[in-house]
C-alpha positions in Angstrom: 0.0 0.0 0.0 1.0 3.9 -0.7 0.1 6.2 2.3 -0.3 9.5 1.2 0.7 12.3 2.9 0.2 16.4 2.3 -0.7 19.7 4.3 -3.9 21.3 4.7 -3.2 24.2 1.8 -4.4 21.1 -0.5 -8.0 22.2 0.5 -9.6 18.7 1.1 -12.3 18.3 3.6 -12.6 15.9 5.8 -14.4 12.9 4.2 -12.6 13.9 0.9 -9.2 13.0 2.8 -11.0 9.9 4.3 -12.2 8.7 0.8 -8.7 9.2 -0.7 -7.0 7.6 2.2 -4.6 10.9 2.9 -2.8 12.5 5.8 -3.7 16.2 6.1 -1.2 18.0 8.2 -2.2 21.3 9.5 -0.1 24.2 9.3 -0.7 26.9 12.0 -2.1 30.1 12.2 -1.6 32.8 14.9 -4.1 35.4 15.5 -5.0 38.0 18.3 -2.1 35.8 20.5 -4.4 32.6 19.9 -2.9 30.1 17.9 -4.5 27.9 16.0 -4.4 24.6 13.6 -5.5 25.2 10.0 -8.3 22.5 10.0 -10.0 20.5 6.9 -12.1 22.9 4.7 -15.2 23.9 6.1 -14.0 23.3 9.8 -11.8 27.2 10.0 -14.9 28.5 11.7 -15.3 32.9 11.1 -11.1 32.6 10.5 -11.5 36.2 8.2 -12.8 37.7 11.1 -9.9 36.7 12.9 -7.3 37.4 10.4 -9.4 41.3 10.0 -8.9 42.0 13.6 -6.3 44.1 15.1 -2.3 42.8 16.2 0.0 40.8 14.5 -1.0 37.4 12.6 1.7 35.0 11.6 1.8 31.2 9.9 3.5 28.5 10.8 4.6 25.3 8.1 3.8 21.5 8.8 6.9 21.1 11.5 9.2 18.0 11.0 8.2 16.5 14.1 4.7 16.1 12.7 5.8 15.1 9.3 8.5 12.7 11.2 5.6 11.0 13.4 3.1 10.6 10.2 6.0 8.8 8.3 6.7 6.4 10.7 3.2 5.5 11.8 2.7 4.7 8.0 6.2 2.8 8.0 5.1 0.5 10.9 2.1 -0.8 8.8 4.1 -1.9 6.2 3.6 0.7 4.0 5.7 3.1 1.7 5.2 6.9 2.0 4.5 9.7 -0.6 4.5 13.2 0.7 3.7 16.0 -1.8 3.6 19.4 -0.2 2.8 22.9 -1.2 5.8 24.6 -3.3 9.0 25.1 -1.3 9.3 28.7 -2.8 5.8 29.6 -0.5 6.3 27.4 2.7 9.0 25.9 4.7 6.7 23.1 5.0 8.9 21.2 2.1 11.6 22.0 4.0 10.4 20.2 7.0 9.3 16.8 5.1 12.2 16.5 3.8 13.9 17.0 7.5 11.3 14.4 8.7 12.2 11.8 6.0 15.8 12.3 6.8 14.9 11.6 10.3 13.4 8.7 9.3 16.3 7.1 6.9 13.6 5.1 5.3 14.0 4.5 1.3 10.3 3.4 1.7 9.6 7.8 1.9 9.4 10.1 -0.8 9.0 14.0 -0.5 7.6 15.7 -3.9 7.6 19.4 -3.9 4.5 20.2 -6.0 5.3 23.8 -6.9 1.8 24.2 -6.3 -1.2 25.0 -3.3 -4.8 24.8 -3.0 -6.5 23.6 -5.9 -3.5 22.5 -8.6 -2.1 20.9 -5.0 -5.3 18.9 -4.4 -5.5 18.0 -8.1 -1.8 16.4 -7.9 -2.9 14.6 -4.6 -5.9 13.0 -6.4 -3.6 12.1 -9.4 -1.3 10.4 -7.6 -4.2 8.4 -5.4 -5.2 6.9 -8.2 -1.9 6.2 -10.4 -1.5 4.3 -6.9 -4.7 2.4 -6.8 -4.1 1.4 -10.6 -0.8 0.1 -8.8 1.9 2.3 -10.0 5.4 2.2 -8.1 5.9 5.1 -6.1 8.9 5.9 -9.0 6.6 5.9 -11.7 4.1 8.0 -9.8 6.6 11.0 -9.0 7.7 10.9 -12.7 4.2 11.4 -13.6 3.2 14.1 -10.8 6.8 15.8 -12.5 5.1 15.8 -15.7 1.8 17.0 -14.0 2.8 19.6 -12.0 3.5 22.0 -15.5 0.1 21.6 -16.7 -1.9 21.7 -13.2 -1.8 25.1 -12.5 -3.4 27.7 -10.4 -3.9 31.7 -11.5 -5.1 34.2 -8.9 -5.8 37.4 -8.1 -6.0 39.3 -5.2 -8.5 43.1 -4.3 -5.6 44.4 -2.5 -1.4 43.8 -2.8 -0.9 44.7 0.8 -1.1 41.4 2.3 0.5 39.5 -0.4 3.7 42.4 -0.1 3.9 42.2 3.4 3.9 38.2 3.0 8.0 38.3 1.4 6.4 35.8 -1.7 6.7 38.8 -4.5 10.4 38.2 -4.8 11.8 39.9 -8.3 8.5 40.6 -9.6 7.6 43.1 -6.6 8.1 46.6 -8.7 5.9 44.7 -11.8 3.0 44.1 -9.6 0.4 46.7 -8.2 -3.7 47.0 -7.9 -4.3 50.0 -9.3 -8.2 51.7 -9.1 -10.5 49.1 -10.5 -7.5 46.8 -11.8 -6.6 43.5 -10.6 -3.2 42.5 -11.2 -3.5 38.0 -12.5 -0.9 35.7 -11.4 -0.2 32.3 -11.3 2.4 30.2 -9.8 5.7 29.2 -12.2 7.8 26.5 -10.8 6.5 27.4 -7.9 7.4 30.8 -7.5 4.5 33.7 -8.4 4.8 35.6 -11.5 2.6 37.7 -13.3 0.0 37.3 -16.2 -2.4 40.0 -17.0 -4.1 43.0 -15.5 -8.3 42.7 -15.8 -10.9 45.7 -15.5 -13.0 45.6 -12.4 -13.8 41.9 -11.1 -15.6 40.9 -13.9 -12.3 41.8 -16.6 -10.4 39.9 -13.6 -12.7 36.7 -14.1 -12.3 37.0 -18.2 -8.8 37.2 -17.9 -8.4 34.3 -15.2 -10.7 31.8 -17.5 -8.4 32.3 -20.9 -5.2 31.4 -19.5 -7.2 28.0 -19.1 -6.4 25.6 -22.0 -9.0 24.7 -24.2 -10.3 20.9 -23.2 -9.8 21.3 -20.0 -12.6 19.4 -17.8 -11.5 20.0 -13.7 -11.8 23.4 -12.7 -11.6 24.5 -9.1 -12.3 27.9 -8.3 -11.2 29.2 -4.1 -12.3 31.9 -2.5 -10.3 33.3 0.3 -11.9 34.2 3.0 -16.5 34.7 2.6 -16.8 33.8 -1.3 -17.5 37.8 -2.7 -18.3 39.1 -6.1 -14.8 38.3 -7.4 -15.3 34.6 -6.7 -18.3 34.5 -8.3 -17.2 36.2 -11.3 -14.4 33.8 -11.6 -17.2 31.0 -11.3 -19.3 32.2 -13.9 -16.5 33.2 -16.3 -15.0 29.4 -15.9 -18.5 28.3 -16.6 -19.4 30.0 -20.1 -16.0 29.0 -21.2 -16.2 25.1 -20.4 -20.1 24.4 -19.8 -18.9 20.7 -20.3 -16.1 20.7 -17.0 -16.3 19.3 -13.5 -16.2 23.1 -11.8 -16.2 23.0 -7.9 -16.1 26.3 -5.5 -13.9 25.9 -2.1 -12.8 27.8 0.7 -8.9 28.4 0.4 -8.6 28.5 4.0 -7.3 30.6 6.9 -3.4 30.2 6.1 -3.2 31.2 2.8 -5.9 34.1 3.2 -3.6 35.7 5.5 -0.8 36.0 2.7 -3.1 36.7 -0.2 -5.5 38.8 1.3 -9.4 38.4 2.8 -11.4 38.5 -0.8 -8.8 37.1 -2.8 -9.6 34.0 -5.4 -7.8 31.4 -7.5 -8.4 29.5 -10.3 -6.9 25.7 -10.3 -7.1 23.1 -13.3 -5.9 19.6 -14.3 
């Protein structure tokens, strides 16, 4: 058997993690001196308001300890490990499985860095759940996820830069990015770092430009909302809709630990 293992940027909920058979790892969450365990979707409780409120709110990555316990749980039932994470160029939480397999010294572990989060994360999870099932070695399924992880992508955009400046993620591309009135810059992850795509007018020109950088044929969409779903999320929705009536389009909650980097009202686009 393949245990799979991940972090809770993936967005799964609870019975989704069940019926796929993976290990969610929160990452943390600090808010108002409380700290807090990011939780499945749909179990953050009112985390915006929490994230709005006054004083400092920090994140925390999956630490090694957890990752190290989770391997060798898995390794004690006979069974091999694959870990895939969110990208090591957003969170240290890549770091920290690897420090956990090392721990371990187990050949039966492997730590993929997806260069991904939310949706495009949760898509590779799925992918590799069932190139498992179909009983795949765990070598041919990280060759696969390699291939995978440059066509699963996610695009975003976000009502406000503040929160995504403050987070340190902009890198080289800081000066290129802005929100200007009624504009909202659209980005997307490349090799797991952010860079930027387009500029759209007003949410709707946001959505438009989201949905085209979508390949044609594409049938799994995932659209996330960060923090309550707002006009921009729905935009996004109904923009991914006219262009592939035929797809599989879901709407999720991104959760309380990327909100805090991108921004309360923020949205994403994922597809596989």
């Amino acid at each position: 058997m393949l245990a799979l293992v991940t972090d809770s940027t993936c967005g799964l909920t609870r019975n989704e993690a069940a019926e796929l058979g993976v290990d969610v790892l929160p990452m943390g969450y600090a808010a108002a001196g409380i700290r807090h365990a990011e939780g499945f979707v749909g179990e953050n409780g009112d985390y915006a308001a929490a994230l709005a409120g006054s004083g400092l709110v920090t994140t925390e990555a999956v630490r090694p300890s957890a990752f190290e316990r989770a391997f060798r749980r898995h390794l004690d039932a006979g069974d091999d490990v694959l870990c895939v994470t969110i990208s090591s160029r957003l969170s240290g939480t890549f770091r920290s499985a690897e420090q956990a397999a090392e721990a371990v010294g187990d050949a039966h572990v492997t730590v993929f860095d997806s260069w991904e989060t939310a949706g495009a994360l949760e898509f590779l999870v799925r992918r590799a759940r069932a190139l498992a099932n179909a009983g795949n070695p765990v070598e041919k399924i990280v060759e696969e996820l390699t291939a995978l992880r440059d066509t699963t992508r996610i695009v975003f955009s976000v009502p406000d830069m503040a929160a995504l400046s403050r987070s340190g993620r902009l890198g080289a591309i800081r000066r290129a990015v802005a929100t200007k009135l009624n504009r909202y810059p659209v980005m997307a992850l490349g090799e797991g770092g952010i860079v930027k795509l387009a500029d759209g007018r007003g949410a709707r020109g946001m959505a438009a430009a989201m949905a085209e950088q979508v390949p044609a044929g594409t049938t799994e969409l995932l659209v996330s909302h960060f923090g309550p779903r707002g006009v921009e999320a729905r935009e996004v929705l109904l923009a991914a809709r006219e262009r592939f009536p035929e797809a599989h389009l879901r709407v999720k909650d991104g959760g309380p630990v990327l909100t805090k980097h991108l921004g309360i009202g923020a949205v994403g686009l994922s597809w596989a």
